[in-house]
N, C-alpha and C positions, 0 to 999 in steps of 0.2 A: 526593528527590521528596517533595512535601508533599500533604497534602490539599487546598489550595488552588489546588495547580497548575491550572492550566487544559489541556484534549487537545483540541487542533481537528482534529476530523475531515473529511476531505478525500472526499466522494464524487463521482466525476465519472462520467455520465449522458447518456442520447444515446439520444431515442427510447422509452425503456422505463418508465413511467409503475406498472406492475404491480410491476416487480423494485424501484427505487426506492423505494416505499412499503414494501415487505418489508422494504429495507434500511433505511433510518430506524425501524422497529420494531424492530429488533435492538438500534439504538445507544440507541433510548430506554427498554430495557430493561437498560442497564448498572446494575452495580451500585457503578460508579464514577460517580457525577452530575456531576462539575464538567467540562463539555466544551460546545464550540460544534460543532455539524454544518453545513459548508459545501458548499453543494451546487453545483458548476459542470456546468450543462446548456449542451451544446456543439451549439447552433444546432439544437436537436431540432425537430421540425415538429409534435409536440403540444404540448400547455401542461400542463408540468409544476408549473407555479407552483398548480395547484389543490390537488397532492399536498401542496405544501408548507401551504398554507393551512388544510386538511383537521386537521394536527396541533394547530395553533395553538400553538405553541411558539416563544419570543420565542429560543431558541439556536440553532434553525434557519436559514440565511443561504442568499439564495436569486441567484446569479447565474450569466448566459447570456451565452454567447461569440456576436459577432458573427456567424459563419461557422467552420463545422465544421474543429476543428484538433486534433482525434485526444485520448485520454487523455494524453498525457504532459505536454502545453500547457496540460488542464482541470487537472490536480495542483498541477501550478508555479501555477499565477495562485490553486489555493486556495492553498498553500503563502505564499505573499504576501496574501492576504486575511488570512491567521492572525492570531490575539492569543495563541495557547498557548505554553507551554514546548514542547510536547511536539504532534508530529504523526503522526496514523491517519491508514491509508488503507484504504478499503471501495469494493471496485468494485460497481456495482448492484445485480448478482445472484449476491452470495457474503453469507453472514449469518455474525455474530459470537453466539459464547454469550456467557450475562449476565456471565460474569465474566474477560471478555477484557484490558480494559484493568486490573481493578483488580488481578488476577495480573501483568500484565508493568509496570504503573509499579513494582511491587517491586523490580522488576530493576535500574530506573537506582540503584542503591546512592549513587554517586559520577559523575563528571564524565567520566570514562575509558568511561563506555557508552555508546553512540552509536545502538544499535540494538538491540532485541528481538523475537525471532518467536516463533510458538507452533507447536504440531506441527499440523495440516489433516487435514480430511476432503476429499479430490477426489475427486467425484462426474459426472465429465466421461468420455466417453469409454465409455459404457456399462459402467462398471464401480466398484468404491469403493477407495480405498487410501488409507494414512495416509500423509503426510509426516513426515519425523521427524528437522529436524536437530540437529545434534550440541549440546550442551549448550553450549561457549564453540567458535566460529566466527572461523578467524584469516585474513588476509590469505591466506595459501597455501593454506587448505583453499577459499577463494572458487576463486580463480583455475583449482584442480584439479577443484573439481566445484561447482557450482549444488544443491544444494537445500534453501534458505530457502522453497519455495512461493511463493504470488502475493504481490504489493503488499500484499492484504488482510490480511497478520500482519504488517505492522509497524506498530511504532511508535517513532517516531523524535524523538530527541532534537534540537529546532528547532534550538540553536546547529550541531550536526555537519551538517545539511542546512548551514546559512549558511557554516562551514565548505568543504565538499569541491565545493559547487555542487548545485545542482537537478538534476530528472529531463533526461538528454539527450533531447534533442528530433529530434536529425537522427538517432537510431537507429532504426532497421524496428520494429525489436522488442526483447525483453530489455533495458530500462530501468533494471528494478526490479532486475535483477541487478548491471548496471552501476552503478547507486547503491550498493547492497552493498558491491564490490568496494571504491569509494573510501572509503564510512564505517569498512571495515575495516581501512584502510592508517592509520586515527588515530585511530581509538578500539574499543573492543572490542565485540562483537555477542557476544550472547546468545539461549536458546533457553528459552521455559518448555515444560515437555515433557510438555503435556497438548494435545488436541485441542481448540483454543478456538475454529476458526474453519472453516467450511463453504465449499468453490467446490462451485456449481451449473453446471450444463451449460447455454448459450443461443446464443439464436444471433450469430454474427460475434462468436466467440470470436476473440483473434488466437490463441490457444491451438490452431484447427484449423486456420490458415493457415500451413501447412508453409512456404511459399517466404518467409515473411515473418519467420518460426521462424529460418530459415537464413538468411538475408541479416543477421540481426543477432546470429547467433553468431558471423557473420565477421567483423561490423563490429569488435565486441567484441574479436576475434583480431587485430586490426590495429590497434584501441588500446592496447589491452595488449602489444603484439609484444614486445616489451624485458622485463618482468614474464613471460612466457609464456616464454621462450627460457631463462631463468636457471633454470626449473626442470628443466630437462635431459629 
């Protein structure tokens, strides 16, 4: 990783005009600068295009989906808008500290890293706790247990997206887990293990939609069945 690299950041958006603007104040407070924020608003019914305007920042990239097709569709099409080596993801209303990205691009050492998270504050659920996963994260420790936290601590290494495939789309839920799993079956996932990244509580969390929680743990369980079985 170079100073020049470029980090396109992926924020996808829907309705929330307040969280939004929070969230692009976080990533314009990096202490890493060279990064594009790509913002996909999926069919919102306010005009978000103000918030973007507001900033007047020519890194800011401002596109809306025809017709509302959930986060995992808003990511992929930023994911494909990119020009970075390297891709963030920020959901609206979760905020990064100033030195989010410029801590974990230390991490891609070499070509073998595919993924790095950082440890979270979750502030969801009336209550706070840290996330804290393990320093190097392997294919088996995925598949035994989830906890990488939300989408908003990674940062991923563009070639391994184009590699393993984009976010699944026909999943309920747990995407960003499933992406996990595959970046970890060919390159290795890392952990910087400080608190670099905040989830907020809001509303039409899928985080509170229990049935929707479960429906794509199983999906998951039925993709992996084969990988899931061998671990006895």
């Amino acid at each position: 990783m170079g100073k020049k690299d470029i980090v396109s950041i992926v924020i996808p958006t829907y309705n929330r005009p307040e969280y939004l603007k929070k969230a692009i104040q976080t990533v314009l407070a990096q202490t890493y600068e060279n990064f594009e924020i790509i913002i996909v608003d999926d069919a919102s019914d306010v005009d978000n295009s103000k918030v973007i305007d507001s900033f007047n920042d020519d890194r800011i990239l401002y596109f809306k989906n025809k017709k509302n097709m959930g986060a995992p569709f808003s990511r992929n099409k930023g994911i494909r808008e990119s020009k970075g080596e390297y891709v963030a993801f920020l959901d609206d209303d979760d905020e990064w500290e100033p030195e989010k990205l410029e801590k974990q691009l230390k991490e891609f050492s070499n070509e073998k890293v595919g993924l790095v998270v950082c440890y979270s504050l979750d502030k969801r659920f009336g209550m706070t706790r840290v996330s804290k996963p393990q320093r190097i994260v392997s294919f088996t420790d995925l598949l035994k247990s989830f906890n990488l936290s939300s989408t908003s601590s990674y940062v991923v290494l563009k070639k391994a997206i184009e590699k393993v495939g984009f976010f699944d789309e026909t999943l309920p839920s747990a995407q960003e887990y499933d992406l996990a799993i595959r970046i970890a079956n060919y390159f290795e996932v890392r952990t910087v293990p400080e608190v670099l990244m905040i989830q907020n509580a809001s509303e039409g969390q899928i985080s509170t939609n229990w049935a929707k929680k479960i429906k794509g743990i199983l999906a998951l369980h039925s993709k992996y069945g084969r990988e899931y079985n061998k671990l006895g």
